[in-house]
C-alpha positions as CSV (number, residue, x, y, z in Angstrom):
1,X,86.3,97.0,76.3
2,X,90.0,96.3,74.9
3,X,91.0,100.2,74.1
4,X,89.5,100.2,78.4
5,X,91.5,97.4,79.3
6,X,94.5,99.1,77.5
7,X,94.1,101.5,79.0
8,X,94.5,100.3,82.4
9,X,97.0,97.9,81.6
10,X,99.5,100.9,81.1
11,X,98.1,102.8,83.8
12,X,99.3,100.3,86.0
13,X,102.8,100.2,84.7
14,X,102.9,104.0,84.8
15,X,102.8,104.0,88.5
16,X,105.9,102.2,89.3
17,X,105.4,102.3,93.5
18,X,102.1,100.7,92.8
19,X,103.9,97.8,91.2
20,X,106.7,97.6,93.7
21,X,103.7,97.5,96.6
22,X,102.1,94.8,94.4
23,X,105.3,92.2,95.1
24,X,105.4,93.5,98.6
25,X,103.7,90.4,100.8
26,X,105.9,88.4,98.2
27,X,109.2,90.2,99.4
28,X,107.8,89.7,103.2
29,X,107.5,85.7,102.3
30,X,110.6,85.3,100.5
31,X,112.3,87.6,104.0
32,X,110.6,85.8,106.1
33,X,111.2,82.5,104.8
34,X,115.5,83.0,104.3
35,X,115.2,85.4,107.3
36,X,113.1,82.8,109.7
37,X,110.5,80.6,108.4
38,X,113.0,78.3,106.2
39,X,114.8,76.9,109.1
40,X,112.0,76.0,111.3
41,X,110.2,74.3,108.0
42,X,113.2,72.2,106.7
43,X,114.0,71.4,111.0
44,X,111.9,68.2,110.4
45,X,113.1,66.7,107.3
46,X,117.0,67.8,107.5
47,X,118.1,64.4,107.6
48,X,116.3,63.7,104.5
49,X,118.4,64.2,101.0
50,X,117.6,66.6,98.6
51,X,114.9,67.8,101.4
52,X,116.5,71.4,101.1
53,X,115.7,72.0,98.3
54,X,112.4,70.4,98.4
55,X,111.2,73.4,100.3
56,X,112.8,75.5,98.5
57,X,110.6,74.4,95.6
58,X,107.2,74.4,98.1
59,X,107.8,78.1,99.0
60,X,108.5,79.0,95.5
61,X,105.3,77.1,93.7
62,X,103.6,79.5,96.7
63,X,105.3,82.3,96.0
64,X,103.7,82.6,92.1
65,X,100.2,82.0,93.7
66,X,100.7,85.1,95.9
67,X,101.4,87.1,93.5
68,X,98.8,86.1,90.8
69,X,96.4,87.5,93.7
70,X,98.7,91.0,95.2
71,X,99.6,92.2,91.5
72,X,96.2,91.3,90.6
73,X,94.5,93.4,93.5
74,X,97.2,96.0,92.6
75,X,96.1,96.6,89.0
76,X,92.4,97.0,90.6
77,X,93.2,99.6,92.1
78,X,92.7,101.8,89.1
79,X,88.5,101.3,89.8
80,X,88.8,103.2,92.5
81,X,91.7,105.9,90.8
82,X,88.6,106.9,88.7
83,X,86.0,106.6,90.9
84,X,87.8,109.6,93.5
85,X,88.9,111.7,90.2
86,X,85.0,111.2,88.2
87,X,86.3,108.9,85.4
88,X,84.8,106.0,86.1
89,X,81.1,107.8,86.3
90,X,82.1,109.1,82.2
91,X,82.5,105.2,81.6
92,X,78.9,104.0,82.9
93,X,77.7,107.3,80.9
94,X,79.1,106.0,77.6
95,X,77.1,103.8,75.2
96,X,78.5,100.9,76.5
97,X,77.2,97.7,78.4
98,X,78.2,97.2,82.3
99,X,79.5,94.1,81.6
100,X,82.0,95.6,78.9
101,X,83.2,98.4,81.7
102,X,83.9,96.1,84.0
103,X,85.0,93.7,81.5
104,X,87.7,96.1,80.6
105,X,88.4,96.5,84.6
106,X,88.8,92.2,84.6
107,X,90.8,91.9,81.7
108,X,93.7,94.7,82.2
109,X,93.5,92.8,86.1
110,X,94.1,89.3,85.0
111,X,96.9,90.7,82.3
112,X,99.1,92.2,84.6
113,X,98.6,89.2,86.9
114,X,99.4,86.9,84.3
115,X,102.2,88.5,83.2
116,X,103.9,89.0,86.6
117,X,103.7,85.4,87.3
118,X,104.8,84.0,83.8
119,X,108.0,86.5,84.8
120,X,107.6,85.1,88.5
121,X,107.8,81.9,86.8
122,X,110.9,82.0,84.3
123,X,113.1,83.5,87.6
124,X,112.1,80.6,90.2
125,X,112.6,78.0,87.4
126,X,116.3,79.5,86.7
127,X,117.4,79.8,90.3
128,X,115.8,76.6,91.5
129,X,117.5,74.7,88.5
130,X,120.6,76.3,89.3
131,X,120.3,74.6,92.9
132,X,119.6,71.3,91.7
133,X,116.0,71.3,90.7
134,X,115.1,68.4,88.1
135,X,113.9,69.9,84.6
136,X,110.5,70.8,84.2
137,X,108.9,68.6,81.7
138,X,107.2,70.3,78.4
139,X,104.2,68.9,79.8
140,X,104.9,69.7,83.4
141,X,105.6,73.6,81.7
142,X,102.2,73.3,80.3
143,X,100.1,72.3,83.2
144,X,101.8,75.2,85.4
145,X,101.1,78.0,82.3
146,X,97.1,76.7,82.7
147,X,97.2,76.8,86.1
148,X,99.0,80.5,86.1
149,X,95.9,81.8,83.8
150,X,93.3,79.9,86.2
151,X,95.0,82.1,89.0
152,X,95.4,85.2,87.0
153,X,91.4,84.8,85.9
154,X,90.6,84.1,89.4
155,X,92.5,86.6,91.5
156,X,91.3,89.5,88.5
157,X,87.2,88.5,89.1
158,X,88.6,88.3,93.4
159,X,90.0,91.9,93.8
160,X,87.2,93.3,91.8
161,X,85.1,92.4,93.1
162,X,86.8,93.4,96.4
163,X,87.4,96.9,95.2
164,X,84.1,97.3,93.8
165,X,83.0,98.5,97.3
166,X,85.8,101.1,97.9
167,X,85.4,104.3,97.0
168,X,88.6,106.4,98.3
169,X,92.4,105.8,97.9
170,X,93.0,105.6,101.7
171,X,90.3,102.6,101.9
172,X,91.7,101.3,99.4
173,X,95.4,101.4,100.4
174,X,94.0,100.4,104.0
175,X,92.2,97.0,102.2
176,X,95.9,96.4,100.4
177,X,97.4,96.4,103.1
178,X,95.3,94.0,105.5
179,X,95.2,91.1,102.2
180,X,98.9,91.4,101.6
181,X,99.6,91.2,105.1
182,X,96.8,88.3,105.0
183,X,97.6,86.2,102.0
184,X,100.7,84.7,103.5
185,X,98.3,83.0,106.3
186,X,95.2,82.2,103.3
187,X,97.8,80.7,101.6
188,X,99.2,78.3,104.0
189,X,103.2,80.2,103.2
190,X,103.2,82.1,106.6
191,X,102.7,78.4,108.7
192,X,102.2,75.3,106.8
193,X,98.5,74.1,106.6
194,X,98.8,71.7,108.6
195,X,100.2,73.3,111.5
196,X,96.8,75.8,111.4
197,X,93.6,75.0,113.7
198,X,91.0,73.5,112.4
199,X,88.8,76.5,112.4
200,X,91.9,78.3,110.0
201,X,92.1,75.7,107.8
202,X,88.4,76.1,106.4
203,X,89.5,80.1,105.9
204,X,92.5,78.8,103.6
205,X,90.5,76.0,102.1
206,X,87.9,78.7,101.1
207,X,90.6,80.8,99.7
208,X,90.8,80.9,96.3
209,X,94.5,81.5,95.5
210,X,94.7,78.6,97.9
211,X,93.6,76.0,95.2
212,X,96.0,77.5,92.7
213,X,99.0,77.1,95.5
214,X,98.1,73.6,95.4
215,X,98.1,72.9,92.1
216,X,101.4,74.7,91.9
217,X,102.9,72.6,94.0
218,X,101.5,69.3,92.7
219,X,103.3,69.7,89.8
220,X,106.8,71.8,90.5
221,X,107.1,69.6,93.7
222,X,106.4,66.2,91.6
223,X,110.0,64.9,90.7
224,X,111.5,66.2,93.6
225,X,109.4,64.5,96.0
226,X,109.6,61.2,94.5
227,X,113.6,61.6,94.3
228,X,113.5,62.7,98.4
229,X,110.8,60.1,99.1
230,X,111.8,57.5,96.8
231,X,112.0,54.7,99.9
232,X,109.7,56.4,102.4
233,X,106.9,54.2,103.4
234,X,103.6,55.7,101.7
235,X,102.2,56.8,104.9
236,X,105.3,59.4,105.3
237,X,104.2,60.8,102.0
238,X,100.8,61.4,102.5
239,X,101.5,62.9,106.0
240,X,103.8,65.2,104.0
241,X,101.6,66.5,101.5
242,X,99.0,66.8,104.0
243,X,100.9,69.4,106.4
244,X,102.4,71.4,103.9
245,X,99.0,71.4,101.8
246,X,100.5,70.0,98.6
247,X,97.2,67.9,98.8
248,X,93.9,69.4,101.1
249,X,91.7,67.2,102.7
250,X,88.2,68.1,102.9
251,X,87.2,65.6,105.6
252,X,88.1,62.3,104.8
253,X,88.3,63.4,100.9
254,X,91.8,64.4,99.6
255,X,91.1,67.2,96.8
256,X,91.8,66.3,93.2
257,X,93.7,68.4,91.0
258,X,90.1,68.5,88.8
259,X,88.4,69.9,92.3
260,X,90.8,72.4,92.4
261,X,90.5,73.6,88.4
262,X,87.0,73.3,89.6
263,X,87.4,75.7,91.9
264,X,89.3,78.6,90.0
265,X,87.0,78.2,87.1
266,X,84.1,78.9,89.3
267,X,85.6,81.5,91.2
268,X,86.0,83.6,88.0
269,X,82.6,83.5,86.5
270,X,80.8,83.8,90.2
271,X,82.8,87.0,91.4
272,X,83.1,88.8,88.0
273,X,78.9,88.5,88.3
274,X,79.2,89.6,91.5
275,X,81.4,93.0,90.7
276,X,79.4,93.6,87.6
277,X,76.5,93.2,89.6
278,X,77.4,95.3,92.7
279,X,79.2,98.2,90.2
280,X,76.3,98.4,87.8
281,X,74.0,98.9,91.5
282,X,76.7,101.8,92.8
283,X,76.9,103.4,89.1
284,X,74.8,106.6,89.7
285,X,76.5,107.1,93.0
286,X,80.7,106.8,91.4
């Protein structure tokens, strides 16, 4: 299962338009957000100080969510590499378990995800502390590196599963292409969440990489906000975090950091079922 997920670890690397298509919806967000998106967001808080940069900090925390999922769904695509050229049929032939073939499939995922964001990661934290950004506590450091291998975990058992039902590179490249144009929308990045309808807001709040957004920006947004806020009435704040989905309601419920962990974790052990399931079922037809 490791000499497998070796194996497609460098395979992934190897095909470097692959990886540059991987960080494409998070080039299209960063655009869009310099380009666009920034100036409408900050419009109603730019009398507030240090709310610039505020945003800045939102969009980033975002940014390493998206790309836990694209890079992800980009390293998957190697399942379906070897389903068009036979490979993947000489696997399930082997004397090895399902679960250790698609094991290998998960892990090589979830390491290139992990690894893009933990480089994601060290590049936002430079350019935001050279804009002013308060220093990231060890313990702040700490909480964002768990929640980076929730999302990695996650996103790897997601696309799997998700590419466990293509068979041809152009389906494939077709499915790319609709999520990364998506993700920006499931995430909340394209429009804040509370700008979406109410019927929207259940798709983002089902999302996954939504709940790892959150958590992102729960704890990179922290010192920031209370520094911006520090004399805003505490109605202000919770309006705040609830339109730019730094905390989700789920009715009348506000979602708890635990609810969101909760989420991730069981995202990764219901979906990697799921694509060992539906692959073990499509084995004799690769």
């Amino acid at each position: 299962m490791l000499n497998l997920a070796s194996r497609n670890f460098k395979m992934y690397f190897r095909d470097r338009a692959g990886v540059f298509f991987s960080f494409l919806a998070v080039i299209i967000i960063v655009g869009l957000y310099v380009l666009i998106l920034g100036d409408q967001i900050k419009s109603g808080v730019a009398d507030i100080e240090g709310a610039s940069l505020m945003m800045d900090i939102w969009v980033m925390a975002g940014i390493i969510g998206v790309a836990s999922f694209t890079t992800a769904l980009g390293a998957c695509g190697i399942i379906v590499e070897d389903r068009v050229k036979k490979n993947f049929k000489d696997f399930m032939s082997a004397p090895l378990y399902r679960w250790q073939i698609v094991g290998g499939y998960v892990i090589s995922a979830c390491l290139v995800a992990l690894m893009m964001c933990a480089f994601i990661f060290v590049i936002v934290t430079v350019v935001l502390s050279l804009n002013g950004m308060p220093m990231l506590s060890f313990l702040s450091i700490l909480k964002i590196s768990g929640v980076i291998i929730l999302a990695a975990l996650s996103s790897g058992a997601v696309t799997l599963f998700i590419t466990s039902f293509l068979r041809t590179n152009g389906a494939y490249g077709a499915v790319s292409t609709v999520l990364g144009t998506l993700i920006g929308f499931f995430t909340g990045m394209y429009f804040p969440i509370g700008m979406l309808s109410d019927n929207i807001q259940v798709l983002v709040k089902l999302f996954p990489t939504t709940h790892a957004c959150v958590l992102l920006r729960k704890i990179m947004m922290e010192d920031q906000m209370a520094a911006t806020f520090l004399n805003a009435p505490a109605e202000i704040v919770s309006d705040f975090e609830k339109q730019m989905g730094v905390v989700i309601m789920f009715g009348d419920y506000a979602g708890t950091a635990w609810l969101h962990v909760g989420v991730l974790v069981a995202t990764v052990f219901v979906f990697s079922a799921l694509a060992i399931l539906n692959l073990s079922r499509k084995a004799k037809v690769c």
